[in-house]
N, CA, C and O of each residue as an XYZ file, in Angstrom:
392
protein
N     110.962     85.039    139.515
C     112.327     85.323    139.129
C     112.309     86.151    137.844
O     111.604     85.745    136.921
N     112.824     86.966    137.737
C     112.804     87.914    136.676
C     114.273     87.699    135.627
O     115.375     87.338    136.041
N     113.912     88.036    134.172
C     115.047     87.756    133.939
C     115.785     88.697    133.304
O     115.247     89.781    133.078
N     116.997     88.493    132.941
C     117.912     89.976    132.496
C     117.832     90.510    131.226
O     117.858     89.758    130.252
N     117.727     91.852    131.091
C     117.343     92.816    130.055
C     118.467     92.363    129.052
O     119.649     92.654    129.239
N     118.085     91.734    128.125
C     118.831     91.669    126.870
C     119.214     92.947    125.827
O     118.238     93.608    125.472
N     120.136     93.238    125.457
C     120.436     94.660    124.606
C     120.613     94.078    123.062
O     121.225     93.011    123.001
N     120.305     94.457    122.216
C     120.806     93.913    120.948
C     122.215     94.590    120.593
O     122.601     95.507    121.319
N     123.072     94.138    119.405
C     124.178     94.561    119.248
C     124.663     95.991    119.051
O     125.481     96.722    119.609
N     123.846     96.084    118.061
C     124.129     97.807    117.471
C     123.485     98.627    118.616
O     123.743     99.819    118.447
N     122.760     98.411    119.688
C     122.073     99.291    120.455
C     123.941     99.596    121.354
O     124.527    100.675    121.440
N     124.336     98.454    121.785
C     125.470     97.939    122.022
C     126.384     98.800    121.869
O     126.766     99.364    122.894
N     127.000     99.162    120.606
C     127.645     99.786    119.914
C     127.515    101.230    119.824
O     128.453    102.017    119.950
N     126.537    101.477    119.644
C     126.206    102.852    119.458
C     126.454    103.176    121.288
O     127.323    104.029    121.469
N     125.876    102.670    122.475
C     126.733    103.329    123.799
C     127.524    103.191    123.832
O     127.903    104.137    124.523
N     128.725    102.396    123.492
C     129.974    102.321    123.339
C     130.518    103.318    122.511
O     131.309    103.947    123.213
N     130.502    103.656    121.679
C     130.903    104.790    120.800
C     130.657    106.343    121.318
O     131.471    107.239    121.095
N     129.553    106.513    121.964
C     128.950    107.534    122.745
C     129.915    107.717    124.054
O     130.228    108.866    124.368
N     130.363    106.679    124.776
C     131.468    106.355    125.652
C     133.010    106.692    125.489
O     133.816    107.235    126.245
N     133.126    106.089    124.039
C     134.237    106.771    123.735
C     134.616    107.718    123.074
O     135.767    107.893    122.676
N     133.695    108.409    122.896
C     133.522    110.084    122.613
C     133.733    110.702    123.347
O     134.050    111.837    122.993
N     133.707    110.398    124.878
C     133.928    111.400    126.132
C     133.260    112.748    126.045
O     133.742    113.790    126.489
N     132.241    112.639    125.503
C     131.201    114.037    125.249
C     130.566    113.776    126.055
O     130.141    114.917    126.236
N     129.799    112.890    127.183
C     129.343    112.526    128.134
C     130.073    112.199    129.007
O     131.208    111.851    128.679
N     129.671    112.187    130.525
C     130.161    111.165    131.005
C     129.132    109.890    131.433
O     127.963    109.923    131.048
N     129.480    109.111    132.001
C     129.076    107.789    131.853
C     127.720    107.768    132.925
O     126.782    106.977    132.833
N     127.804    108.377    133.509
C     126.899    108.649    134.534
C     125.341    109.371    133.537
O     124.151    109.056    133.535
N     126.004    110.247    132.925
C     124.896    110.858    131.787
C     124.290    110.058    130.532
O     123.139    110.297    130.164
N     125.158    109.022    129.828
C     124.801    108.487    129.501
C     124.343    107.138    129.677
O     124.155    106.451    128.673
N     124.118    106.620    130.946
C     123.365    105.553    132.171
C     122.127    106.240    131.677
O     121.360    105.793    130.825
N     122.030    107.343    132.296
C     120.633    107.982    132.500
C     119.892    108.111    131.127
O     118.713    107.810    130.939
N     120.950    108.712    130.002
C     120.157    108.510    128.908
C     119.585    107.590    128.071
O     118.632    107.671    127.295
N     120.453    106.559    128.410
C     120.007    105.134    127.697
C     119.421    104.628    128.184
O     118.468    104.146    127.572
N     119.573    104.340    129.771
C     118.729    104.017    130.554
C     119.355    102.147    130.984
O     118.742    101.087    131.113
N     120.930    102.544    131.094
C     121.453    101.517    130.910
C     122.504    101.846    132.727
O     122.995    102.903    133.125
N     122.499    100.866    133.204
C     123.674    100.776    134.179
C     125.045    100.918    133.828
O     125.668    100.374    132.917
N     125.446    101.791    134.749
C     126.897    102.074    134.056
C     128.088    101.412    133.847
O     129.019    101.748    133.115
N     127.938    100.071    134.824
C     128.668     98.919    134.539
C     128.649     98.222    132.912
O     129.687     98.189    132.251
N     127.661     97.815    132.511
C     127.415     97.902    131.690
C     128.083     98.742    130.238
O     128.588     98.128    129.297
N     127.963    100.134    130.302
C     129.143    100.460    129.474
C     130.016    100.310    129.480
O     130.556     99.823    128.487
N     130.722    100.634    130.606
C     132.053    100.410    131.004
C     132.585     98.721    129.921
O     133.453     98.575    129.060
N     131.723     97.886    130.435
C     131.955     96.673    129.804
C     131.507     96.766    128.441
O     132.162     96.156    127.596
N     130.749     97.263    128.174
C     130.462     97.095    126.915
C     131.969     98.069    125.700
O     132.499     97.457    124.773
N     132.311     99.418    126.015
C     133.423     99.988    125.747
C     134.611     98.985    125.939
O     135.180     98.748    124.874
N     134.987     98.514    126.730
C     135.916     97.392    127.053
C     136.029     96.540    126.002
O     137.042     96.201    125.389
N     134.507     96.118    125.800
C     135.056     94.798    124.382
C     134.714     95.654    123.163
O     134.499     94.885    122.226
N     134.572     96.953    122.782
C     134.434     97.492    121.717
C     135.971     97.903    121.507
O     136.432     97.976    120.367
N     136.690     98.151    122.558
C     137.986     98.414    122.658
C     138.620     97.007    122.364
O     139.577     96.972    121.591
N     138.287     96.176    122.767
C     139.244     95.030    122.839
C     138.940     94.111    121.213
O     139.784     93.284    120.865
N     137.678     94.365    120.319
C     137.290     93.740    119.136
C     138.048     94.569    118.211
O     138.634     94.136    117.219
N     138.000     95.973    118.645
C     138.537     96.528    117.619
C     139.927     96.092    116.727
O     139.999     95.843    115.523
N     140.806     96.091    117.570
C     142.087     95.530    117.829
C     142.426     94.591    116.365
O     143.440     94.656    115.671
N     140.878     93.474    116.118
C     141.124     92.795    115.752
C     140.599     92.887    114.162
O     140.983     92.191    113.222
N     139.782     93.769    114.156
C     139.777     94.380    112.780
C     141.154     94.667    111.829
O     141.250     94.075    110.754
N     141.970     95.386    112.172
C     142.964     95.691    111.595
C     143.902     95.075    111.549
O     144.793     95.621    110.899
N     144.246     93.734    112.131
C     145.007     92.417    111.999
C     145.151     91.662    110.194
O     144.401     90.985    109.490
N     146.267     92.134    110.067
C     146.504     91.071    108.625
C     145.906     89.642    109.189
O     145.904     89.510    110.413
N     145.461     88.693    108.478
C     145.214     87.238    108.751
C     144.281     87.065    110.139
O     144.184     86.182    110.990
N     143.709     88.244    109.941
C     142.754     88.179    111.521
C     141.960     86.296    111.542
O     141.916     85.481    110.620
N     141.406     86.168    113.100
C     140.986     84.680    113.050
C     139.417     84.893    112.789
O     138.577     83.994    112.813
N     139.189     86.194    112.545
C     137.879     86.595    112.034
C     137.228     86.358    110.789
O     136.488     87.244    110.362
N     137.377     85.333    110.152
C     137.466     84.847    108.679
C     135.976     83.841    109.358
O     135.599     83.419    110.451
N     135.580     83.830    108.135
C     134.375     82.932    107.623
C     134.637     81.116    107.738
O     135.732     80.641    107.437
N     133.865     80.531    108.050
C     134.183     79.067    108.547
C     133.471     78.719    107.147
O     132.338     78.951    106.726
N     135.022     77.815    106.381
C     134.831     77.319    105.473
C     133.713     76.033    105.235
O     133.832     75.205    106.138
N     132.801     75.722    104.369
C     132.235     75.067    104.062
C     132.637     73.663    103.561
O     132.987     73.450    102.400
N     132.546     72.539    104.709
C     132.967     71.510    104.105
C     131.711     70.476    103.744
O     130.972     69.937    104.568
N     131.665     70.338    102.264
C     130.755     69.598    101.510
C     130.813     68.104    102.102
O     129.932     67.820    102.913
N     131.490     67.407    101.869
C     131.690     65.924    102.197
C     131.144     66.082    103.952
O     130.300     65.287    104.365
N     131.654     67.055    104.784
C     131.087     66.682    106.246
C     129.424     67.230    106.453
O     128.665     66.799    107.322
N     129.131     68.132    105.574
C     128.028     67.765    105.778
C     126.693     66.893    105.019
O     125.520     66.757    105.366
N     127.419     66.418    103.905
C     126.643     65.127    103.579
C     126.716     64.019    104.407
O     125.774     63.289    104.715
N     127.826     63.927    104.741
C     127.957     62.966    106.801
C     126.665     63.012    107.335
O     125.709     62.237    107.315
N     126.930     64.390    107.938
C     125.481     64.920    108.535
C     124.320     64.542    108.677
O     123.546     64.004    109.468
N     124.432     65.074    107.455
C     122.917     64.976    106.800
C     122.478     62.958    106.773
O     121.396     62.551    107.196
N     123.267     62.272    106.359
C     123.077     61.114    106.118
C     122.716     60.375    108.057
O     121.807     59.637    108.438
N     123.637     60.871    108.678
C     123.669     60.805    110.105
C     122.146     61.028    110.327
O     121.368     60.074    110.325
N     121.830     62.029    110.477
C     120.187     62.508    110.680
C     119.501     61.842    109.992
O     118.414     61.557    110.495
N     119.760     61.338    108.692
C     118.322     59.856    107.898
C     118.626     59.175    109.053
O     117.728     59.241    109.893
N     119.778     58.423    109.431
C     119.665     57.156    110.091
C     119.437     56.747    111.302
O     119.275     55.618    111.765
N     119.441     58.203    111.955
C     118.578     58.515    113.340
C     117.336     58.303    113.189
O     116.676     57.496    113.843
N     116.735     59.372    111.873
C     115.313     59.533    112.020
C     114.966     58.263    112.125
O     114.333     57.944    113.132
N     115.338     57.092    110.978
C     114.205     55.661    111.073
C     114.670     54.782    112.056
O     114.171     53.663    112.179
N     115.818     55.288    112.955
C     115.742     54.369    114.089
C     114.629     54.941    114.693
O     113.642     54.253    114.950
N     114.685     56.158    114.955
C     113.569     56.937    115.853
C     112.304     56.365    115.332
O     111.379     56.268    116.139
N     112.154     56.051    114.360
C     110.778     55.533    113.837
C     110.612     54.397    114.215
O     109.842     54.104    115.130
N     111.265     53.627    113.610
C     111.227     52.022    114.475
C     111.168     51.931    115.681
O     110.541     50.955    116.094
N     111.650     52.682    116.503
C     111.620     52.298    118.015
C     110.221     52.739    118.510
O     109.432     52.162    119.259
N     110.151     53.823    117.928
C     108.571     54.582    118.185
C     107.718     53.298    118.431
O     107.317     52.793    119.479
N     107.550     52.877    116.921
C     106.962     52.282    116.730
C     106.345     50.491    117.705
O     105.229     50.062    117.997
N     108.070     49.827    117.948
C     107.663     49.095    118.664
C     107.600     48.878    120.188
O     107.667     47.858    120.874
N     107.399     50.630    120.585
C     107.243     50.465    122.408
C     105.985     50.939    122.052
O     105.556     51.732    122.889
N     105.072     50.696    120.903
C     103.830     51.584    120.983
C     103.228     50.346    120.237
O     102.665     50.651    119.186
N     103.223     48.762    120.615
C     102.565     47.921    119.929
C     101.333     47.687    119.728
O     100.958     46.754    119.018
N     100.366     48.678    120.452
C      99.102     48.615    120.367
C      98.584     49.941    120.549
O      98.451     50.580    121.593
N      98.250     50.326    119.081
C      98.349     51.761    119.324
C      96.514     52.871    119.438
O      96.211     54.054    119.591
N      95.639     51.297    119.212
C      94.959     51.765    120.176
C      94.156     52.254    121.623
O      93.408     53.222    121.760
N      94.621     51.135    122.755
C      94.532     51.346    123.416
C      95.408     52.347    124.617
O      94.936     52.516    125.742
């Protein structure tokens, strides 16, 4: 089973932009990138459709605030896993040399 050609972002971007330049057509730039033309098509689509959201006063594109208190939660959560995880280890493994 083979699996699907991953593109990174800016590779992304840059055919999309090339797309919507209409200095090619899409067929030419398939061939040059070496990309299926579905593919642009979709990829132009959400370069068209992100854009949108750049220029939004109060866009929902904002940075996810840092909450201190939830992740000392967290963090405290994960100690009290780890030494269960230890303890239990420990006593389904009562003889740990044989």
């Amino acid at each position: 089973m083979s699996r699907r050609k991953q593109y990174k972002s800016d590779f992304k971007a840059k055919v999309a932009l090339e797309a919507l330049k209409g200095e090619q057509t899409v067929s030419d730039l398939s061939s040059r990138f070496g990309v299926h033309p579905t593919m642009i098509h979709q990829w132009k689509k959400a370069l068209l459709e992100g854009a949108r959201g750049v220029f939004q006063r109060g866009s929902s594109l904002k940075f996810a605030e840092v909450d201190e208190a939830k992740i000392k939660e967290l963090h405290a959560k994960i100690g009290e896993l780890a030494v269960a995880n230890d303890f239990l280890s420990g006593k389904l493994n009562p003889w740990p040399g044989k």
